[in-house]
N, C-alpha and C positions, 0 to 999 in steps of 0.2 A: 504494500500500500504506500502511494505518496503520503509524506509526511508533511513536505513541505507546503501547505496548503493558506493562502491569503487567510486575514481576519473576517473579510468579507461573507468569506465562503463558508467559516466556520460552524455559524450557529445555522445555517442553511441546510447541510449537509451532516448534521449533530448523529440523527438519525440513520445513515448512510454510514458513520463510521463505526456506529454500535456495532450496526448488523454486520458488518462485515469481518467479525473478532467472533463468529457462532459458530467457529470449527473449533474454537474453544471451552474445553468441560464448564472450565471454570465463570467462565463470560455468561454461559446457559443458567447459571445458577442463580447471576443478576438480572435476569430480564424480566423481572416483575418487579424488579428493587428501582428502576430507575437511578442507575447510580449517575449519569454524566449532568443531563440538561435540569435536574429536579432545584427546585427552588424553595430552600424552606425546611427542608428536612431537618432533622435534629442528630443524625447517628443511633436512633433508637434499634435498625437494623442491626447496624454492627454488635451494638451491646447486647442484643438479644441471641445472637451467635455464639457472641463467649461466655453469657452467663446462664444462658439457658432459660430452661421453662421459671423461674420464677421473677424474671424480670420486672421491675416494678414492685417489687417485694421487699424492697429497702436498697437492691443496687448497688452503686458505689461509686459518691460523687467526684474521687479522682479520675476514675475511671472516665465517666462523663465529660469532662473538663477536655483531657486527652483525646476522647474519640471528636469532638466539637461539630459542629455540623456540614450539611454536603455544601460544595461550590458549586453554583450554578452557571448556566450559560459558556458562551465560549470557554472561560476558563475551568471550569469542571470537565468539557469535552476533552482539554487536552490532558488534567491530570486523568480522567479514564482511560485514556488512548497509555498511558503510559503504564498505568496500573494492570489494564488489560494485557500487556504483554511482558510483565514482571509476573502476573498470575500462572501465564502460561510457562513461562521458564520455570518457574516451580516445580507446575506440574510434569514437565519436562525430566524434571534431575529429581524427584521426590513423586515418583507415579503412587505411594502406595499412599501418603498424605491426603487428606481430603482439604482441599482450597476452594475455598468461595470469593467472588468476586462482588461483596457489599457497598454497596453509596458508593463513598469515594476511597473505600479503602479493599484491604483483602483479610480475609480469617484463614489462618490455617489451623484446621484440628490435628494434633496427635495422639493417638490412643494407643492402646496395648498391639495393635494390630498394623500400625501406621507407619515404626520405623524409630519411634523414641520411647524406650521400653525403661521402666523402672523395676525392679523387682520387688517383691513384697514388701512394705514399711520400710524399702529404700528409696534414695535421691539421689545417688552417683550416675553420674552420664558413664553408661560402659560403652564398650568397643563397637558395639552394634548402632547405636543414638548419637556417637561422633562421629561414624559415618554419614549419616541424615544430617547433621546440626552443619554437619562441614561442607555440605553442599549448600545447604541453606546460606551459608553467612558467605558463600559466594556468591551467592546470586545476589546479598545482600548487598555488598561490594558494588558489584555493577550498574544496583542502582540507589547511591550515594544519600541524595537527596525525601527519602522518605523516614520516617518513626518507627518504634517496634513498641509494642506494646504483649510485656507475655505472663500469661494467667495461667494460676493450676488452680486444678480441682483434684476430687478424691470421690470414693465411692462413700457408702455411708458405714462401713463395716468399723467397728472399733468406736472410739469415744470419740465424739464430736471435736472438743480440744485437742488431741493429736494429732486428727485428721487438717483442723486447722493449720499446722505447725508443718506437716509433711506433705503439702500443698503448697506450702509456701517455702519449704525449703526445697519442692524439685524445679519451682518459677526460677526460682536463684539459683541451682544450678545453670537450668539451662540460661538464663540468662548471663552468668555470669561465663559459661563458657564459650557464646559468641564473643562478649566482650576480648575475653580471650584469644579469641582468635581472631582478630585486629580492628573486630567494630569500634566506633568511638561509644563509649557511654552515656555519650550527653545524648545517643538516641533512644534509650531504652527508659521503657516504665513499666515495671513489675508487680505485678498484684497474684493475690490467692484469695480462694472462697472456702477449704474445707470441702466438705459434704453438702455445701447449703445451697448449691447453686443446679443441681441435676439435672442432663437434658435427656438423659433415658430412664429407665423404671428398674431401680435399686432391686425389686424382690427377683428376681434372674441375675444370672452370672453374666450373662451378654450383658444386659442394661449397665451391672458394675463395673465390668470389663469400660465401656464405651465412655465410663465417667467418672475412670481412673487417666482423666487427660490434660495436658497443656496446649490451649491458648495462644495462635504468638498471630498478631494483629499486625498489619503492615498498614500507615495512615502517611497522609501528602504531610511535609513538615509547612511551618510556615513558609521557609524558602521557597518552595514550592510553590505553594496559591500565592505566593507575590511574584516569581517569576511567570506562571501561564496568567497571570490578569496584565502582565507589562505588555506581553506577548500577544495578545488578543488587542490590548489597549493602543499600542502603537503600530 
């Protein structure tokens, strides 16, 4: 696809540049979210992604702050157009990941099954989950200019306080081991829910399996929505 395309033509053609990103898993999964030309939105999408079915259950106003709302108009087209195709490299180097393409940002789930595995009432990143994480913080690399935002949860097994505490210390692994492997930290914002946050049904071993997971949020930085509004503006 030409990229280089006039401001003119931008918001004319907004539509034209969605559709043409649908060979994309990930892209398919936003076409009811309206993530480019929407006006107004809030990011209730995204938060509803990482925190699950109880959204609006008390939440987590850092969390909020961080995810902030969608950009509209030309310049939301161009940060989609970019996010659209950082989704897709994901799914590229990470097939087993499940990536969503939200508003103006992307979700990726990892669960037991995904590629970042923790073992029982552990948080070490082992050999298996540094090979995921190391592809991720490469494709992270390539595109400089975006946020991370990464969340854990836990099943409901054990004491709620625990659960609290070993949710928040596998976020911080993995967080701490992109950072490690040469992200800057000034992108990263880390949060955990425990057990309180479930997007499958605890009484099965699938449902607990599916929500013993991390979180990791990829959002336009400010640099970003002030470069594609300069860009459209001039």
């Amino acid at each position: 696809m030409n990229l280089h395309i006039n401001k003119i033509k931008i918001i004319a053609l907004a539509s034209i540049i969605l559709i043409s990103f649908a060979n994309c898993k990930a892209v398919d999964n936003a076409n009811n979210k309206q993530k480019g030309a929407v006006i107004g939105a809030t990011g209730g999408a995204i938060l509803g992604a990482i925190i699950g079915n109880n959204v609006g259950k008390g939440g987590n106003g850092e969390i909020g702050a961080v995810i902030g709302g969608v950009v509209g108009g030309g310049a939301g087209v161009l940060i989609g157009n970019k996010m659209d195709k950082q989704a897709q490299k994901i799914e590229e180097e990470i097939p087993g990941a499940q990536v969503e393409r939200i508003d103006d940002g992307i979700v990726i789930t990892f669960d037991e099954n995904s590629g970042v595995y923790f073992a029982t009432d552990k948080y070490n990143i082992n050999n298996a989950s540094q090979e995921t994480l190391n592809k991720l913080s490469n494709v992270f690399k390539e595109y400089p200019d975006t946020n991370i935002l990464v969340v854990g949860h836990t099943d409901s097994v054990g004491a709620e306080s625990y659960n609290m505490t070993l949710s928040k210390n596998r976020a911080y692994a993995v967080t701490n081991y992109l950072i490690g492997s040469g992200l800057s930290n000034g992108r990263f914002t880390t949060n955990w829910f425990g057990e309180t946050q479930p997007m499958h049904d605890n009484a099965t071993a699938e449902g607990r399996a599916k929500n013993r997971r991390v979180n990791v949020a990829i959002l336009p930085s400010e640099q970003m929505i002030e470069d594609a509004k300069n860009e459209v503006n001039n």
